[in-house]
Short mmCIF file of the C-alpha atoms (twelve columns), coordinates in Angstrom:
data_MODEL
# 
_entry.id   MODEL 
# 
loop_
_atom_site.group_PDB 
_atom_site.id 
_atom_site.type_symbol 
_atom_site.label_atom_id 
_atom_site.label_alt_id 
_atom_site.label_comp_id 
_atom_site.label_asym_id 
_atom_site.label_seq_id 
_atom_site.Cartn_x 
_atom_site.Cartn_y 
_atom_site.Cartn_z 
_atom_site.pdbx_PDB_model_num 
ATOM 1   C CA . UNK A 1   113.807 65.511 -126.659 1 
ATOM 2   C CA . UNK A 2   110.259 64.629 -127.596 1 
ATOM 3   C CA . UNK A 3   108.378 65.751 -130.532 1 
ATOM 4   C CA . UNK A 4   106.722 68.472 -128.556 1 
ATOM 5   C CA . UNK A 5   109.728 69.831 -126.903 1 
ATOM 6   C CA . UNK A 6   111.190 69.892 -130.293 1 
ATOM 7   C CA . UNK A 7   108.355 72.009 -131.899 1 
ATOM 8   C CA . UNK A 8   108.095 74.496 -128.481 1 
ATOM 9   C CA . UNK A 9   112.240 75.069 -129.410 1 
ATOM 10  C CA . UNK A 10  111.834 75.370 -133.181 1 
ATOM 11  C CA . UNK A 11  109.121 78.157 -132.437 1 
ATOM 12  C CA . UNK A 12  110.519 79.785 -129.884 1 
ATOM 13  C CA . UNK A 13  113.644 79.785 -132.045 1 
ATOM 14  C CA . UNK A 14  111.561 81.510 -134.838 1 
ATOM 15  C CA . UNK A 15  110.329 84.073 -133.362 1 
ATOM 16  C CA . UNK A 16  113.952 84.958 -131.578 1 
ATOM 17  C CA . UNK A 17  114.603 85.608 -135.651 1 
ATOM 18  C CA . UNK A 18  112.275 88.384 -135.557 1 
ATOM 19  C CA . UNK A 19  114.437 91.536 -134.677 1 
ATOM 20  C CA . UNK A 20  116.392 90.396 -137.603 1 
ATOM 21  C CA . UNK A 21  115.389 91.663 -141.444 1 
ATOM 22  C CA . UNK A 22  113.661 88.693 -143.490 1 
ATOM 23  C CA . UNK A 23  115.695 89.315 -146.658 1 
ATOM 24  C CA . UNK A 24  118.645 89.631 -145.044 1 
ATOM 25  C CA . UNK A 25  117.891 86.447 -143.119 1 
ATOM 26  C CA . UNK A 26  116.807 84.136 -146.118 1 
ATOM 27  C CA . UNK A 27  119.341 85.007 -148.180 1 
ATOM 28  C CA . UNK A 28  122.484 84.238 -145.364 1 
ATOM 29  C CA . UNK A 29  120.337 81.059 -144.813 1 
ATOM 30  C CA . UNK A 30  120.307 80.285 -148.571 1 
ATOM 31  C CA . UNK A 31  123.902 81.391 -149.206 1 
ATOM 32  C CA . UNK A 32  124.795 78.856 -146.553 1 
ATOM 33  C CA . UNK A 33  123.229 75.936 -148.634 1 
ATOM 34  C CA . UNK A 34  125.231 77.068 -151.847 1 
ATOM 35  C CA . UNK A 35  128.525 75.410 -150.390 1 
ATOM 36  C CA . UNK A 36  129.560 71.814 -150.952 1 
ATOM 37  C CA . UNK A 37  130.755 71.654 -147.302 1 
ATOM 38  C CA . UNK A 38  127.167 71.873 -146.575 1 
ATOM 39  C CA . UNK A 39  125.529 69.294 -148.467 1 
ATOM 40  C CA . UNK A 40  125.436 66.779 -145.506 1 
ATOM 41  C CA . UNK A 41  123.761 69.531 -143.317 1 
ATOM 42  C CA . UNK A 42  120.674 70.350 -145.926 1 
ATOM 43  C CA . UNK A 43  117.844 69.402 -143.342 1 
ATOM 44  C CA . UNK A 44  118.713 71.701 -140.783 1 
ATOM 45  C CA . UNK A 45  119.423 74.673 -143.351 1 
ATOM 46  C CA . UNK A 46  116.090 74.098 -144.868 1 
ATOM 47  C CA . UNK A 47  113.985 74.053 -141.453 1 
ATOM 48  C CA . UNK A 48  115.932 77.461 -140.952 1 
ATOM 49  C CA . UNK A 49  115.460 78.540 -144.209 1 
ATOM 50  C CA . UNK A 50  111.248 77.738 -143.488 1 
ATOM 51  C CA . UNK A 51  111.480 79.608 -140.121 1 
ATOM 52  C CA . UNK A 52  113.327 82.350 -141.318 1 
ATOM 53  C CA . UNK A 53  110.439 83.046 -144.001 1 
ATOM 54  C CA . UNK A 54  107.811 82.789 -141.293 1 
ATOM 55  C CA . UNK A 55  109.510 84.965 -138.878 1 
ATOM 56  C CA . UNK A 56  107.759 87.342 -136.983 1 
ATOM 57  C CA . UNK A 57  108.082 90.821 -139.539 1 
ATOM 58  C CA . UNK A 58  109.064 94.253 -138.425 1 
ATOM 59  C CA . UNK A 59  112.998 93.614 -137.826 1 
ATOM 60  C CA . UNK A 60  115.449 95.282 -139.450 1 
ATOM 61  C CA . UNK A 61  118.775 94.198 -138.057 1 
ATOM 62  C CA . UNK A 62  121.147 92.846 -140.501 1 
ATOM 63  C CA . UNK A 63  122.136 89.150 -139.127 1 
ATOM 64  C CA . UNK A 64  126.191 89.355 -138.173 1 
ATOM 65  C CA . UNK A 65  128.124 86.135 -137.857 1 
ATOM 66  C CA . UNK A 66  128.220 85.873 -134.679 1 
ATOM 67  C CA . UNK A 67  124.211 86.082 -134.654 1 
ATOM 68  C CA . UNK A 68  124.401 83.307 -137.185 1 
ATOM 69  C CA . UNK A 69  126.755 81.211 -135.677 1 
ATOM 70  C CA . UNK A 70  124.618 81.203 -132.462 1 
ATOM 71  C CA . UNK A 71  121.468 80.650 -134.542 1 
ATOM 72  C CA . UNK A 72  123.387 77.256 -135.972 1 
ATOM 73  C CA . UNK A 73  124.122 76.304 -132.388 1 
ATOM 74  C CA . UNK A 74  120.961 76.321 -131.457 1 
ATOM 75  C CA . UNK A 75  119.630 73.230 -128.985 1 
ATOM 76  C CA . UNK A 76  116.543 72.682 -131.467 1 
ATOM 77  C CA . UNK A 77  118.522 72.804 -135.083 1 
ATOM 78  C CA . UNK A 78  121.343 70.464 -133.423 1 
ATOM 79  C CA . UNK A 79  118.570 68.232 -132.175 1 
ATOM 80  C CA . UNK A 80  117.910 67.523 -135.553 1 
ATOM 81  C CA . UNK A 81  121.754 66.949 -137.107 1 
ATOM 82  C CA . UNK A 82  121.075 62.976 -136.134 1 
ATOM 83  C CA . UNK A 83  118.185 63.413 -139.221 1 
ATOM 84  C CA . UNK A 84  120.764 63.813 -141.545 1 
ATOM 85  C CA . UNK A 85  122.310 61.240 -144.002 1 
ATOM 86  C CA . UNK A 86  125.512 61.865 -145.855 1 
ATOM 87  C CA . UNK A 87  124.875 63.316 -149.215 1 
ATOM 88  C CA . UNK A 88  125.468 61.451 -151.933 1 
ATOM 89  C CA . UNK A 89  126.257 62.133 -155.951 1 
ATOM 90  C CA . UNK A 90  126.818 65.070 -157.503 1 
ATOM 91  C CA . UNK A 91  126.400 68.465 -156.182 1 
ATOM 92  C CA . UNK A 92  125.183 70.528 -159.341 1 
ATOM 93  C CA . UNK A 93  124.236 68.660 -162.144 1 
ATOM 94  C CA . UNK A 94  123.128 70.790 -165.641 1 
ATOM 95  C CA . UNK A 95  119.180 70.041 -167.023 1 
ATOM 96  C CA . UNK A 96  119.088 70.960 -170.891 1 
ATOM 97  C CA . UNK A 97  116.463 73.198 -171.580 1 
ATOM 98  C CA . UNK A 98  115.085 75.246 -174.485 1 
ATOM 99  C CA . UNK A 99  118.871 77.398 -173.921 1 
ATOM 100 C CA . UNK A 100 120.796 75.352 -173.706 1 
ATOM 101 C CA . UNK A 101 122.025 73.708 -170.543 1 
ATOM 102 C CA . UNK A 102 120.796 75.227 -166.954 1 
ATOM 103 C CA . UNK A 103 122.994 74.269 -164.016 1 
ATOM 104 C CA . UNK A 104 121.300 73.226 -161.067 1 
ATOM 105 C CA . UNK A 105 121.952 72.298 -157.318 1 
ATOM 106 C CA . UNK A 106 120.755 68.795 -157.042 1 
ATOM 107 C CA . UNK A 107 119.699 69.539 -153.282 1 
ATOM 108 C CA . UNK A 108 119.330 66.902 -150.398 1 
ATOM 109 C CA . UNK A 109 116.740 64.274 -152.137 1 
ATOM 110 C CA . UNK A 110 117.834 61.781 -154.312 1 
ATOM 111 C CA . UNK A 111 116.421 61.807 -157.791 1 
ATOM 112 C CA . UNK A 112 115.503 65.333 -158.092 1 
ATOM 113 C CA . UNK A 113 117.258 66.099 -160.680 1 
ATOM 114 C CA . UNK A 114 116.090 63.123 -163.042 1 
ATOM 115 C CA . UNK A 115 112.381 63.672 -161.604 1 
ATOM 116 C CA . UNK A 116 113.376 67.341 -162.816 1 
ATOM 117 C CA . UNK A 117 114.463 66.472 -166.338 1 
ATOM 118 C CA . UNK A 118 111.056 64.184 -166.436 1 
ATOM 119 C CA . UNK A 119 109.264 67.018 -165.921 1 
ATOM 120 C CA . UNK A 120 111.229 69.232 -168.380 1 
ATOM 121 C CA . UNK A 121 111.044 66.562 -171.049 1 
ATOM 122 C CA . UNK A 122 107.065 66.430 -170.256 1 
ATOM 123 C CA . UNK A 123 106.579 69.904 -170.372 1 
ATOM 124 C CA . UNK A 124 109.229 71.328 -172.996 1 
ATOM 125 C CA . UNK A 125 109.783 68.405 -175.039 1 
ATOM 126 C CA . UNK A 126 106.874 68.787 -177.690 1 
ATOM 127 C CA . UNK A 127 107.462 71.070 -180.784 1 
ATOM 128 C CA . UNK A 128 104.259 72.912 -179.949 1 
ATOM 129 C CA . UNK A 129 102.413 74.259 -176.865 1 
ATOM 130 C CA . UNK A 130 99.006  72.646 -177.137 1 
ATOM 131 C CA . UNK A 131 96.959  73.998 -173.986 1 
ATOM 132 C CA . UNK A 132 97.190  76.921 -171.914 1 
ATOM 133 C CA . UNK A 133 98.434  75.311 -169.165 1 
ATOM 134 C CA . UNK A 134 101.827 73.876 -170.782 1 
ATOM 135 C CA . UNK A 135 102.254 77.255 -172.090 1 
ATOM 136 C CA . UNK A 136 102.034 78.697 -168.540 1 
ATOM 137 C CA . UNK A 137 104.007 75.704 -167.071 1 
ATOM 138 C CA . UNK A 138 106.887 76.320 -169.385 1 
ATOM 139 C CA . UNK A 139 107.132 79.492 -168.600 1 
ATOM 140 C CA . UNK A 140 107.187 78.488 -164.816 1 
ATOM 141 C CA . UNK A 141 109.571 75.937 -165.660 1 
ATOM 142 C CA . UNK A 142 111.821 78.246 -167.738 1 
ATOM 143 C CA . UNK A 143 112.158 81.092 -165.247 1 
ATOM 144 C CA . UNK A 144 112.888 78.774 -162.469 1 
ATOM 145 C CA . UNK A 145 115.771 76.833 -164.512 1 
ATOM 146 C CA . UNK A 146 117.033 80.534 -165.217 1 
ATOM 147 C CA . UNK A 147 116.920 81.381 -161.379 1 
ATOM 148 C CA . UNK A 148 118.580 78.294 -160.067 1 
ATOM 149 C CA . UNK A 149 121.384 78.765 -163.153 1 
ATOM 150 C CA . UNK A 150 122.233 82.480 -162.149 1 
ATOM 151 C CA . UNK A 151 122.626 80.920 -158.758 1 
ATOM 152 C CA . UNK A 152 125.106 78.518 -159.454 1 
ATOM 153 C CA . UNK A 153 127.087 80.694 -162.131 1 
ATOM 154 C CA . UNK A 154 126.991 83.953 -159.281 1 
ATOM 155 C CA . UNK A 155 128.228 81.462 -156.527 1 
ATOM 156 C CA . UNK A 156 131.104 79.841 -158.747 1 
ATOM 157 C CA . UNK A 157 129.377 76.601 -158.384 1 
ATOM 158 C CA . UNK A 158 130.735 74.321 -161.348 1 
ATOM 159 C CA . UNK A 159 128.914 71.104 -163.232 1 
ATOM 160 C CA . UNK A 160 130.137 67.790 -161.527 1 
ATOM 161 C CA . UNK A 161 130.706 69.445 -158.319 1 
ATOM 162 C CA . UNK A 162 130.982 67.072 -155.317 1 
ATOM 163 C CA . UNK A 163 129.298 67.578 -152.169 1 
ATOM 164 C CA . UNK A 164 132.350 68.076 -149.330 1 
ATOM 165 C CA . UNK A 165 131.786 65.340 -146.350 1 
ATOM 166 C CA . UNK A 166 133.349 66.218 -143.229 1 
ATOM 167 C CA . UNK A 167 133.954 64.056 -139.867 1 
ATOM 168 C CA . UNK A 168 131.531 66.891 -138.257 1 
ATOM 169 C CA . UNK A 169 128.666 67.744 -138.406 1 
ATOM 170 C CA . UNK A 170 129.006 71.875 -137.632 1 
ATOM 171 C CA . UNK A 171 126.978 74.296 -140.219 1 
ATOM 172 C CA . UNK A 172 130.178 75.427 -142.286 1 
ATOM 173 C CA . UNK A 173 129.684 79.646 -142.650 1 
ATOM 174 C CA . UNK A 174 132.650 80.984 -145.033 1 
ATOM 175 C CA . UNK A 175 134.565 83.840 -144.687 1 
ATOM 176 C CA . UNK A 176 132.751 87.115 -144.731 1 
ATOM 177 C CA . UNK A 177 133.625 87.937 -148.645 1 
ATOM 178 C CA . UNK A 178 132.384 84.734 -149.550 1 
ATOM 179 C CA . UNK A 179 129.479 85.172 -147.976 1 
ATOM 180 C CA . UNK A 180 128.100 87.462 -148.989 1 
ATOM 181 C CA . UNK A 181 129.324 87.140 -152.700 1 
ATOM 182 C CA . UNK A 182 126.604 84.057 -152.306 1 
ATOM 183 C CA . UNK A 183 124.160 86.294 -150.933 1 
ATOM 184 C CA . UNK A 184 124.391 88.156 -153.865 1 
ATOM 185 C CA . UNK A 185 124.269 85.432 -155.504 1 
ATOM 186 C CA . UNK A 186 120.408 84.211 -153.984 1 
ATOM 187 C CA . UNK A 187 119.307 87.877 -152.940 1 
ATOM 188 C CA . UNK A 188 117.821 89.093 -156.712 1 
ATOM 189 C CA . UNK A 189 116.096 84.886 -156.961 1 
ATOM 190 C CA . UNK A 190 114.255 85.896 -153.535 1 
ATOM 191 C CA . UNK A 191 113.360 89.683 -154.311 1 
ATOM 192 C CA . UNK A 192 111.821 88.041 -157.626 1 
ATOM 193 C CA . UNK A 193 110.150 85.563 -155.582 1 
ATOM 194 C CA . UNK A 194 108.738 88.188 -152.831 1 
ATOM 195 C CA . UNK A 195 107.767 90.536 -156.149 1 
ATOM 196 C CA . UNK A 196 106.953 88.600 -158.990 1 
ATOM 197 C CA . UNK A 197 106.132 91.786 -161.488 1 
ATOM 198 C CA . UNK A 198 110.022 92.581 -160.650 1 
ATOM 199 C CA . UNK A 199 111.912 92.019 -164.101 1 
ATOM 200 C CA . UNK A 200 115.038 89.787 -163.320 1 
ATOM 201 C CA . UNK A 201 118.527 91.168 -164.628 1 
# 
């Protein structure tokens, strides 16, 4: 399939979400990238996780499995499963921070996680805030080490955790319980997102 094939599907796929309700939507998408078994499918769960968010609004259906697993089949997401390299290291790694340590999904792309501490140590690592904008920035960087912690510690997702490689390459969706104990798990990180003045529990 050529580029523009590939683009016409993707679309045409996105707006097939829209009968379905956003938050609803992001957060199975999200819960889905919360498993180890996952890890080697990252690419195709974010490009669903990007069309999901720039659905067409209105819907209000709640997506059922068998709407997801259909969505995973999908000609234009498995045209993309060749894209996707076998992930390597750890799958949650902890950051320390100003609390202590914050667990954190390292997430498809090498390195994120020491280009993360980097930026922590940059931003956190002096005794005193000298400018307004490393006193904003901290609190940026603060509130989004807290989010992706709650994640981790609502999903049961423990420091050192490996990714799980399989001989497939199939989007793994749990059992209904477990799913959506990780949607609860992302579905208070996105209603922050979508409402920033909303105070996080």
């Amino acid at each position: 399939m050529n580029p523009t094939d590939l683009s016409e599907e993707l679309n045409a796929l996105r707006l097939s979400l829209g009968r379905f309700d956003v938050l609803d939507t992001v957060a199975t998408v999200a819960a889905l990238q919360l498993l180890p078994e996952n890890a080697d499918r990252s690419f195709r769960l974010g490009v669903l996780s990007c069309l999901a968010a720039n659905m067409p609004g209105g819907g209000d259906e709640k997506i059922s499995r068998s709407n997801l697993a259909a969505i995973l089949r999908s000609t234009s997401l498995s045209q993309l499963a060749p894209m996707e390299d076998q992930a390597e290291g750890l799958f949650a790694e902890d950051i320390a921070g100003p609390e202590g340590g914050y667990l954190m999904v390292c997430g498809p792309l090498q390195g994120t996680v020491p280009e993360l501490r980097a930026l922590c140590n940059a931003i956190l690592g002096t005794d005193s805030l000298q400018n307004e904008f490393q006193y904003d920035a901290s609190r940026l960087l603060v509130l989004f080490l807290r989010l992706g912690n709650r994640a981790c510690k609502l999903a049961r997702i423990r420091r050192g955790s490996q990714p799980v490689t399989t001989s497939h390459k199939k989007i793994v969706i749990p059992p209904s319980e477990i799913l959506s104990a990780l949607k609860r798990a992302v579905t208070p990180i996105w209603r922050y997102c979508v409402s920033p003045g909303r105070r996080l529990q």
